[in-house]
C-alpha positions, 0 to 999 in steps of 0.5 A: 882683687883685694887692693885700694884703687886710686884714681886720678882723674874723674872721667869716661873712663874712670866711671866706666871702670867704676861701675863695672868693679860695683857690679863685679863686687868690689867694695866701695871704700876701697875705690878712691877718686880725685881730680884737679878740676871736675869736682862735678864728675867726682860728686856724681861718682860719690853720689851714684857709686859710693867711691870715696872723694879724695882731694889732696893727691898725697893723701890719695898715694897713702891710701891706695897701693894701685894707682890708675892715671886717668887724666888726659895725657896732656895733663901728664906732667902736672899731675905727676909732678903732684903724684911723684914725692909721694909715690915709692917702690909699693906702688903700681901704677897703671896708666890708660893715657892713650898714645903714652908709653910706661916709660914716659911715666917711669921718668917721674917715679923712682923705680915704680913698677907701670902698667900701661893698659888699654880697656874699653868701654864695654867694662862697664857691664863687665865686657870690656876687653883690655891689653895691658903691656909691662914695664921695666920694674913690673915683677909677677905679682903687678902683673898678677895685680893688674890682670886681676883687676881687668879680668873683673870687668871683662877679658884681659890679654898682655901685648907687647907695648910696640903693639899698643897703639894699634890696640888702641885703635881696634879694641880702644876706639872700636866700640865706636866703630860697632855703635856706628854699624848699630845706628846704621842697621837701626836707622836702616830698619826704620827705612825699610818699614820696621817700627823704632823699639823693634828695629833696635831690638833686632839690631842690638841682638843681631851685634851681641848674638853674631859676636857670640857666635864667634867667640863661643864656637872658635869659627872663623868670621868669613866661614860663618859670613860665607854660611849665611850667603846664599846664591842669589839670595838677600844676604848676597845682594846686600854684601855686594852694596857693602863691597861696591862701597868699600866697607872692608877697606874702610874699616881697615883705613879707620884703624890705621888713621886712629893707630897714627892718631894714638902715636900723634898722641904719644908725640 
């Protein structure tokens, strides 16, 4: 991934980004950042890791040949209005707005391929896991563009964009949902006797180690939940508390009420 990147918008996301493209390598020159109002953000990037402040959005569409919208979606408008005189057909464009469709950015450029992706967090330390979704001008080579970049700080699948706000609800937001159940196990350690610094330790291998298992084996969640569940035995009497109170449906009710939030977004 060898092209300049321009940020628009100096946030969570951007930061995250950021620091996971350092740690895969990338060079710092070719990270370029600017934002309307948080000049604070943008000084602590420079400061922390090397990217190169950009003031003036035209300057930034000079520069760069991947433009990535970070801003809040509310702020769509006025930044494209600054973006759009100076954006041409070299351009990709990729937007992480959530809720927003590529073809509500198409409006402002003429022809310019967009690529609405979704990451999260975890890119951070490079594991983040991203959707991306097409637009109408997008060729082979933004396609290329865009799963290269992504694939540096984690996993990177293509998704139709029908799909996307559902994506924002499970891999976008669910994080969250994971550092909620590490909190939970952690301050349930406490409770039971187990001190602080311990009861984190077990907690956050427990996550990264079950989540692994997963993955590398290919083995089926309920498969591997049912291994571990011995008759009569703890795991058992745990997950009976779990079921007693709703734990599955709730989740599933939590995706579904942040996918309807990401298209209230949208709207």
């Amino acid at each position: 991934m060898n092209a300049t990147l321009g940020f628009v918008g100096a946030g969570n996301f951007t930061e995250a980004l950021v620091r996971g493209l350092c740690m895969a390598g990338v060079e710092r020159d070719r990270l370029l950042v600017t934002t309307r109002s948080r000049l604070d953000r943008l000084e602590a990037l420079q400061r922390q890791w090397g990217v190169v402040p950009v003031r003036d959005k035209t300057e930034l569409c000079r520069a760069a040949s991947i433009l990535i919208l970070a801003m809040k979606p509310q702020d769509l408008h006025e930044a494209m209005r600054e973006l759009a005189p100076a954006v041409t057909s070299r351009h990709l464009l990729i937007s992480v707005l959530a809720g927003v469709p590529a073809a509500a950015v198409e409006r402002y450029v003429d022809g310019a391929p967009v690529i609405r992706a979704m990451p999260n967090l975890p890119m951070a330390v490079r594991a983040g896991a991203t959707a991306i979704a097409c637009g109408r001008h997008v060729r082979d080579e933004h396609r290329a563009q865009a799963r290269a970049l992504f694939d540096l700080v984690g996993e990177t699948v293509e998704v139709s964009e029908e799909w996307m706000n559902a994506v924002t609800a499970v891999s976008g937001s669910g994080p969250a949902y994971v550092y909620l159940l590490i909190e939970a196990l952690i301050e349930a350690a406490v409770a039971v006797g187990i001190p602080l610094e311990p009861a984190r330790a077990l907690a956050l291998q427990t996550v990264l180690g079950a989540a692994r298992l997963v993955r590398d084996t290919g083995a089926d969640p309920a498969d591997l939940r049912h291994r571990v569940t011995s008759p009569g035995g703890t795991t058992r009497a745990a997950l009976a508390v779990l079921e007693a109170r709703g734990f599955k449906p709730a989740v599933i009710e939590a995706v579904r009420r942040a996918t309807e939030r990401a298209r209230e977004l949208g709207a």
